[in-house]
N, C-alpha and C positions, 0 to 999 in steps of 0.2 A: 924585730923578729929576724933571725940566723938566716939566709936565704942560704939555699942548699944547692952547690955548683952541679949543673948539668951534665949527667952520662955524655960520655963521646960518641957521636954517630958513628957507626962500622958498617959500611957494604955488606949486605946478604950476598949481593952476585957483582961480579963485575961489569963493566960496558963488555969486557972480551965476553966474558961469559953469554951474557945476554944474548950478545948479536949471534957466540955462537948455537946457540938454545934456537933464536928463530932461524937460523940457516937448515938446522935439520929439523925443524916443523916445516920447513917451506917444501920438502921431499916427500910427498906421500909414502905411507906403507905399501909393500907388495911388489908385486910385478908392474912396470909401468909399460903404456903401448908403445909400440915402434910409430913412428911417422908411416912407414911404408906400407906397415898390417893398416891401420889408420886410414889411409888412400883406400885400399886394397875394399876394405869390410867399408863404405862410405862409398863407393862407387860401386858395388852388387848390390846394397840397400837401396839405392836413388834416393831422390830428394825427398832431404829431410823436415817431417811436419812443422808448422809451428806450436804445436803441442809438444812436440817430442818422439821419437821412439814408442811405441804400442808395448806394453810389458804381453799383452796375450798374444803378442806377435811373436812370442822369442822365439819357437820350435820354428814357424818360416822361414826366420830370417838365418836357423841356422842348416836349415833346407838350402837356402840357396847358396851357402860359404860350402856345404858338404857337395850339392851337385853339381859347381863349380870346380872346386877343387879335389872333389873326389876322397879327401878326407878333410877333417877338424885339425888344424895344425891350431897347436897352443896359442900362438902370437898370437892367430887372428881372434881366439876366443876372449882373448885378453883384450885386443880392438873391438871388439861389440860390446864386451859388460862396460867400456870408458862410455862408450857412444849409446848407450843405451840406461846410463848412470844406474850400474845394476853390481853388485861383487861380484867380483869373478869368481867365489865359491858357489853362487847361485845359477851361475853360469851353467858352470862345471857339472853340476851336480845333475841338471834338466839335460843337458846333452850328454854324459854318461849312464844316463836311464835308458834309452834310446839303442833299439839293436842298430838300427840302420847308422847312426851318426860312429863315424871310427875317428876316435881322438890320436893323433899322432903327439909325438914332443919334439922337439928342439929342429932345426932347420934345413937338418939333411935328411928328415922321412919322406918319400918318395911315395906316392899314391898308385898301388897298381892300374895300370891301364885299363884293366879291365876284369871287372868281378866275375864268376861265373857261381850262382848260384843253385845248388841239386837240392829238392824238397824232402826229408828224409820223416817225414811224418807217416801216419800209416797206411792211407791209398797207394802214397809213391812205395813204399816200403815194400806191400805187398805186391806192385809192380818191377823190381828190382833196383830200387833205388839205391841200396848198398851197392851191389856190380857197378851200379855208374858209377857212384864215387871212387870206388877203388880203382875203376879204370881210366877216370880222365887224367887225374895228376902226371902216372905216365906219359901217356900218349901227346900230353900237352909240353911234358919233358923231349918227347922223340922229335916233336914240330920246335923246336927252340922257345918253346912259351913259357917254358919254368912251371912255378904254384906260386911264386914269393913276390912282394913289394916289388914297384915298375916293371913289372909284368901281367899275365893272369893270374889272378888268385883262385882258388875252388873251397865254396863254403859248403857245407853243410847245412840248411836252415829248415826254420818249422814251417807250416804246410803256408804255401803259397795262394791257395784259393782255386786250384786251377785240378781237384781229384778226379774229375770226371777226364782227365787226360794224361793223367800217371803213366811213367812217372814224368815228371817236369823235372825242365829247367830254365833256369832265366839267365839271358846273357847281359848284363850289365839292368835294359829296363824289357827288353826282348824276352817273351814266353818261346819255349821249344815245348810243346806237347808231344805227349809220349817219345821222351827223349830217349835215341841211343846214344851211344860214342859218337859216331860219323855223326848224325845229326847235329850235335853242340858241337861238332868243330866244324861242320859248316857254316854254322852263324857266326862260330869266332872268327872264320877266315872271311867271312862277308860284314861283318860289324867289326873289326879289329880295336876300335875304340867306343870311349864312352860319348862321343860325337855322334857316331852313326848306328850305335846300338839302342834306339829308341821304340816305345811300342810303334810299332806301325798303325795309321790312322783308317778309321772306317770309311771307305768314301762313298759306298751304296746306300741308297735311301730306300725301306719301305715304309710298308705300315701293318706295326708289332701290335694287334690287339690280342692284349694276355687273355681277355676271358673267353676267347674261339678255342683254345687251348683246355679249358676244364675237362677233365677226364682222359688227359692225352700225356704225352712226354711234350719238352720244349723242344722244336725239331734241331736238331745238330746240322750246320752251316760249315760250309767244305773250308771256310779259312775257321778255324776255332781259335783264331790269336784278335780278328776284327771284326766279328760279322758285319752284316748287314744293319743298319739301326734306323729309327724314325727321326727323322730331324723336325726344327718349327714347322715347317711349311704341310711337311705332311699330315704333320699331326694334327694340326687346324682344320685342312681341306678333310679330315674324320672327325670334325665335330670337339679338336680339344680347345681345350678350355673356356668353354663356352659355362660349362659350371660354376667354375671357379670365380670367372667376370661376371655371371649372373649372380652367387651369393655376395662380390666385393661390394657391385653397384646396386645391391639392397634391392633387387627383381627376386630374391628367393631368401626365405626364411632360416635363419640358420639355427634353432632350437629344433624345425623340422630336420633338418640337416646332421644334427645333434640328438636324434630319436631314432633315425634310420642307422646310426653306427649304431646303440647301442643294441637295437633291436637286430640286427645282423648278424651278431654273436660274434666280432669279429673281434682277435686276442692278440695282443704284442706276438709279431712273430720272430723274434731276436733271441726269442727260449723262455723269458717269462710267464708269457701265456695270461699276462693282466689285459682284463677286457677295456680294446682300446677307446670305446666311447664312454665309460668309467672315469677311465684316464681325462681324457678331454673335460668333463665335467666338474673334475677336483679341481684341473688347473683354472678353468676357467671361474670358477666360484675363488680361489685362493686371488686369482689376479684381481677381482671384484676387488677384493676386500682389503689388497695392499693401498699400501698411500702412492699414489702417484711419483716418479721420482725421475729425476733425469741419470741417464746412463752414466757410468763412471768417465770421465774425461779420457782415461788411455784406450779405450774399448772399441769407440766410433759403433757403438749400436743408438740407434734413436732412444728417445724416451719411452715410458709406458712402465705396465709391471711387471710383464710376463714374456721371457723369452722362451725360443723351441731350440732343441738338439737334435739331431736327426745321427742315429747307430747305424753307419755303414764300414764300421771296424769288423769286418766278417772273418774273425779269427776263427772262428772252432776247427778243428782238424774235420775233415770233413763236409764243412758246409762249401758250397756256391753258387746257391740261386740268387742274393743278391746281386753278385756279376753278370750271373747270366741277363735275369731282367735289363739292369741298368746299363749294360751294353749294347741293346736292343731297344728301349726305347729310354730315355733317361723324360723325357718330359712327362709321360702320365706320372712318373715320381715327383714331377716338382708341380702338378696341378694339386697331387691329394697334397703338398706342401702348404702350397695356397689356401684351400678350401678349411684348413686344420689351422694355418694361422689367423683365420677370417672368423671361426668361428671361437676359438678358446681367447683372442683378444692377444695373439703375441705380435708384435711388430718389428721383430728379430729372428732371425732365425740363422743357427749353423751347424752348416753340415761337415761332420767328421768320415773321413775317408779314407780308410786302409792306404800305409802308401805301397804296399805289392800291386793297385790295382791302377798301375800308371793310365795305361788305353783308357780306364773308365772314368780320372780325373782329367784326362783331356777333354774328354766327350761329355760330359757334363758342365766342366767348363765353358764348352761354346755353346753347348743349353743355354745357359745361363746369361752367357753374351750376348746372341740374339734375343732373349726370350726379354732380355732390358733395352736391348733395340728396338725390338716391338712388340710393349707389353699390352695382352689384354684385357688388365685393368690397372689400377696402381697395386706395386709392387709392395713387401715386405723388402727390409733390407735383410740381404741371405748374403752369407761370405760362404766359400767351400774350404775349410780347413785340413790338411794333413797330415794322417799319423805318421809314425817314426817305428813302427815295427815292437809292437807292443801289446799282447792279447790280453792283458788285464785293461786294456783302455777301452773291451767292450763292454766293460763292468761301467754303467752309469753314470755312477760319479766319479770313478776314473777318467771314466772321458771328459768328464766339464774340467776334471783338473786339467786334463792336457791342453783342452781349446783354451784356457785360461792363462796356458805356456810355463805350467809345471812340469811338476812329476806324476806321472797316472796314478799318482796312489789311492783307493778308495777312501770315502769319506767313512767318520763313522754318525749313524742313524738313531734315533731322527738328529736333526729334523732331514726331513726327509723332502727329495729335491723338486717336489709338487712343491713345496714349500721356499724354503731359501735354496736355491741352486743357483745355477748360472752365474755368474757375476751379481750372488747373493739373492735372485731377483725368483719367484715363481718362475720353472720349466716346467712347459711340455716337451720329452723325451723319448722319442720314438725310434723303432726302428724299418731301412728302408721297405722293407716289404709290406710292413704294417701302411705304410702313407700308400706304400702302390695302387691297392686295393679300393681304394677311399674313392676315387672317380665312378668307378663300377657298378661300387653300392649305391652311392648315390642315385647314379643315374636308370641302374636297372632293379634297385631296390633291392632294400634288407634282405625279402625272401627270397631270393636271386641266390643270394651265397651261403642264406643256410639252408638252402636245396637238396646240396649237395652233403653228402655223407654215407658213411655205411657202417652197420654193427650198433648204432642206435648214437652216434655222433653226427654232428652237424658242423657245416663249412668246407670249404677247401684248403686242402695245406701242401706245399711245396718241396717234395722232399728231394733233397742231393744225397743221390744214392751212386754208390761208386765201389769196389773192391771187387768181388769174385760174382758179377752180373756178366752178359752178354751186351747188353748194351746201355753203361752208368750216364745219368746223366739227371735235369732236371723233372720231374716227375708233378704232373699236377694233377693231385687223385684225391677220393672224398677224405675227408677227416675220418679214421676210424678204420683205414682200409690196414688188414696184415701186414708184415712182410713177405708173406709165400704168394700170399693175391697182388703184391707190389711187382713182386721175383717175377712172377707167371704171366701179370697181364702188364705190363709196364716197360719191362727189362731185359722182353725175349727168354728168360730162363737164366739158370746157372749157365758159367760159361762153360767151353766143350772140356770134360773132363773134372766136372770140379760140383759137389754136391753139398746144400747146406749145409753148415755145423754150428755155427755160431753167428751172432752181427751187433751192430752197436745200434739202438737205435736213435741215441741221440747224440752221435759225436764222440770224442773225446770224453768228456763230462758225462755221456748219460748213462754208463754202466755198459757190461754184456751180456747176452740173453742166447742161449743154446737153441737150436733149430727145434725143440722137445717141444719150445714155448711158441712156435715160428704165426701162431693165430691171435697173437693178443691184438686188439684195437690199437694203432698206433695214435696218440691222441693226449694233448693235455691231459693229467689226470687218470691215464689209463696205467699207466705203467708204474707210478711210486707202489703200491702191491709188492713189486717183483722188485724191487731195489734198483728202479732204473728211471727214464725221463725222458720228454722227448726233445728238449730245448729246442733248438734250430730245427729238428725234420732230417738231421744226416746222418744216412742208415749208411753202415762200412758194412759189406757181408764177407764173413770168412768161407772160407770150404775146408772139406777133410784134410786138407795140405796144411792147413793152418793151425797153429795151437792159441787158444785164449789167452795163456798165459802171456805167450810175448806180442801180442798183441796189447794187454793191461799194460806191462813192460814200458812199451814204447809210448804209451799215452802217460803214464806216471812223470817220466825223462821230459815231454812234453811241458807238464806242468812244473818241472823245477827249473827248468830254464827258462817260464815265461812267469815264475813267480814273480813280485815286485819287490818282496823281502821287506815290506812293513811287518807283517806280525812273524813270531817266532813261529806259532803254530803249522803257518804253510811254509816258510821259508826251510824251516830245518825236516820238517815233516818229509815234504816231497823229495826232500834228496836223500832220507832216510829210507824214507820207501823203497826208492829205487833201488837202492844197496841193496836193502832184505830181499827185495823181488828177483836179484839174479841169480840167487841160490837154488841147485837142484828141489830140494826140499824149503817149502815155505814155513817160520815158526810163526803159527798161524795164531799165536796167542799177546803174540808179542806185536803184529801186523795189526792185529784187530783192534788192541789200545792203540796203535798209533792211530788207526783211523777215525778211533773216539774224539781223541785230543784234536783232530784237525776237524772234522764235523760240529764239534762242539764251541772249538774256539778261536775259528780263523777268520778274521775281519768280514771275508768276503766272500763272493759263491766259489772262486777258484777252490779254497783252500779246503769250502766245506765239500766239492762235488768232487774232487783229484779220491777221495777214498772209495768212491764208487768201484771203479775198478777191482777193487783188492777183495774188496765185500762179496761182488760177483764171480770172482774166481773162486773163493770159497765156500760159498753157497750151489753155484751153477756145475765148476768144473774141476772139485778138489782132487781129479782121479790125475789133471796134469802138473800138480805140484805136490804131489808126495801125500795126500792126507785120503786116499781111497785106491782101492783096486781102478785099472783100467776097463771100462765095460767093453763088454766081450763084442759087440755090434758096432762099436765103434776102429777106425785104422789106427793105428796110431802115426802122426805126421810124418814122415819122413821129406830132408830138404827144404825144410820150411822155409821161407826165403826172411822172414821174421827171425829165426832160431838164429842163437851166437852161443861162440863157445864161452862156458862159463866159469868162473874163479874153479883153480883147481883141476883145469881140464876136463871137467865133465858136462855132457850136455844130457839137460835131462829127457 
């Protein structure tokens, strides 16, 4: 047989080729860290686990490159996703979600010295909160302070929490209550940097029992930047947590414990109004039933099935009774903590915390320090987490995104976060005021707090009441009670010169209601009727000086700037809104589909409650945007500190 000569071997690649092939795989793609960022982002971290980097760490860790350095410079973002083995598109993305974190680029951005923040939401609004803007820039220009990068900057931003003292401003982390001109440049000339521009810390100790308070206002404390607060010591020598250690150490039944909430009638008070011993009983049945599981390796939560969230994200325009309480006593918050993680079986728990409310993540913080220096029984592991300036994060599962060290986006439902939440696992999800409560009842029992009521509702509810009152502030009156019986017995009266017309009664979100309506039950449930809600409890009050419309206005603007821009519905919605809304005349046909399309299709409560406003203008007060006569009993505004000139030069 013919044997058949052998093809000739030919190189596919060369030796040159090859080696040059592995020289540019040995290069990673993208941007690569500096040595220097690398130092830099490696010593603000400290020492590194041997697990690694916490992925649900990333919004702290980028807390402490932003309040260090005053902004995000790229390099260093680029040294944390290396050191945190993370893309730097995921980086990027979590830290540009984020109003508070300011991304700079390349190596000569220069961090202004020092922010000066003005609240331009609707309490400060209607306290002159425009005048102050328009005036500081100046003024800051006549002192050598400039507005621009390495100097003062002057933001503009959404309601700080602080409406019962409009208008605000904050100097870098320093509150100025009822800000003028001269007043923020006293604190800029006394804080000149972000060194010494820090809350100032509470150093008097009393003892804050909220339930002496039932039927009364929260008294207003001559510093209104640190009151007075309860620290461990005192809170004990009144008998705390003596509860909480008698249900840990099995001296008290917690299915009893478990009967008195639900019997109490007491309901999420974060705006939901789901009944919070309800709540406990899903989780706690859900967590029964999960398989037992150990915590994810980057998370550092203990094992079990069932973790808690605790909502102290107090975004709503309007609301701040959470501050008030938890700056005055922060520990009865972390006994009903205790008592709730005791009985629903969570052995985790974290709490998310507005970051506007610096003073009150201090002062919780050393709660928390002592209270594991000397605990009165064994603890839950509890981290305090911080937000980043973001009011879709008091949306639920926005918030588990964030403590998770995403983006707040809401999830979508089911399952729902009784179910898989938190790092997948059964949550109980509360908000602070709801836990506050939980000592009280216990201890003075269920009919203790549904005592209280008037108009044929039951409980007590906390209302931040703030705008055209005589004396705004935290209000703790029966469930059920008016706004003209809140106004009258509460409030001191309208202030001198200024007589009801309008008020929100639940915030931003819960619509407007004309003085006509000024007797309805304020109250879970009482108000959907009228196209409205009570969420949180924060009543704005207008007077004759004020018009509905720009008031709607300014709460619309609100929601397109804290949109998140997951669904098209609220994203495009709300800043269409706004547009149509500053026209003389409203096309109230065209207003009204939009508000279809966002109530009907928008992931989340922002997107479905931002239409409220619009509904209630034309419903309530179609005589201020073109679609009715003006009644003849009514003024018409003039001066409105609301009012702006609008396209076209016309104000309507």
């Amino acid at each position: 047989m013919k044997s058949t000569p052998e093809a000739p071997t030919v190189a596919a690649v060369s030796v040159d080729d090859m080696r040059e092939r592995i020289r540019r795989k040995s290069h990673l793609k993208g941007r690569q860290p500096e040595d220097a960022a690398m130092a830099e982002v490696a010593q603000l971290l400290g020492p590194r686990p041997a697990t690694g980097l916490r992925r649900d760490l990333l919004i702290e860790y980028l807390h402490r490159l932003n309040d260090h350095f005053g902004v995000l410079h790229d390099r260093r973002l680029v040294a944390l996703a290396r050191q945190m083995n993370l893309p730097m598109a995921e980086v990027y993305e979590v830290a540009s979600f984020y109003h508070h974190f300011d991304i700079v680029r390349g190596d000569d951005a220069v961090a202004p010295r020092l922010v000066l923040r003005v609240c331009d939401s609707l309490s400060c609004s209607l306290a002159g909160a425009r005048e102050l803007l328009a005036a500081l820039p100046e003024r800051l220009r006549a002192m050598n302070l400039g507005g621009g990068l390495g100097d003062v900057q002057v933001q503009a931003v959404p309601c700080v929490g602080r409406c019962e003292q409009a208008p605000v401003a904050v100097v870098h982390q320093c509150p100025v209550p009822h800000a003028t001109v001269d007043a923020v440049l006293d604190a800029v000339n006394l804080k000149p940097n972000r060194a010494l521009a820090l809350h100032p810390k509470a150093l008097v100790a009393i003892n804050f029992d909220v339930a002496t308070l039932a039927g009364q206002s929260v008294p207003v404390q001559p510093d209104g930047v640190s009151p007075a607060h309860t620290d461990l010591a005192t809170y004990r020598a009144h008998g705390g947590y003596q509860t909480a250690a008698a249900l840990v150490n099995g001296e008290m039944d917690a299915e009893a414990v478990l009967t008195a909430m639900e019997n109490s009638g007491l309901r999420g008070l974060g705006g939901a109004g789901f009944p919070a011993g309800r709540k406990w009983r899903i989780v706690r049945e859900q967590a029964a039933l999960a398989e037992p599981q150990a915590a994810p390796s980057d998370t550092g939560a203990f094992g079990g099935t069932a973790v808690m969230a605790v909502n102290i994200d107090e975004g709503e325009p309007g609301t701040f009774k959470d501050r008030t309480y938890l700056e005055r006593d922060p520990h009865r918050f972390l006994e009903g903590v205790l008592i709730a993680a005791q009985v629903v079986g969570t052995e985790s728990v974290y709490i998310y915390l507005r970051d506007e409310y610096h003073g009150c993540r201090a002062l919780l913080q050393t709660a928390l320090d002592h209270l594991r220096a000397e605990p009165p029984c064994p603890l839950p592991h509890i981290e305090l987490r911080r937000g980043a300036g973001a009011y879709i994060c008091g949306e639920e599962s926005a918030m588990i995104e964030s403590i998770e060290g995403k983006r707040g986006e809401p999830r979508m439902r089911p399952p729902y976060i009784a179910q898989v939440g938190l790092f997948g696992r059964p949550t109980l999800e509360h908000n602070f005021e709801t836990l506050y409560w939980v000592r009280d009842i216990v201890e003075r029992g269920p009919d203790w707090f549904a005592s209280f009521g008037r108009h044929g509702r039951k409980g007590l509810r906390s209302f931040s009441v703030s705008g055209r009152v005589k004396h705004p502030g935290v209000k703790l009156a029966p469930a059920g009670i008016t706004v003209q019986e809140l106004i009258d017995e509460f409030c001191g009266g309208m202030a001198d010169g200024h007589q009801l017309y309008a008020y929100l009664p639940g915030g931003a979100s819960g619509g407007i209601l004309p003085a006509s309506l000024a007797n309805i039950p304020l109250d879970f449930d009482t108000l959907q009727p009228y196209g409205c809600f009570i969420g949180s409890a924060a009543v704005i009050v207008l007077s004759q000086h004020d018009r509905a419309r720009d008031a709607a206005l300014n709460v619309m603007r609100f929601f397109e700037h804290e949109s998140c821009g997951q669904c098209t519905p609220c994203r495009a919605g709300t800043a269409k809104a706004a547009q149509l809304m500053q026209v003389p005349q409203w096309d109230e046909e065209l207003l009204d589909d939009l508000a279809q399309v966002m109530a009907d299709a928008s992931i989340c409560g922002l997107g479905q409650a931002a239409p409220n406003p619009i509904r209630c203008i034309h419903k309530y007060f179609a005589h201020e945007v073109g679609a009715g006569p003006w009644p003849g009993d009514l003024p018409k505004p003039r001066n409105s500190p609301l009012a702006e000139q609008l396209p076209g030069g016309a104000k309507p």
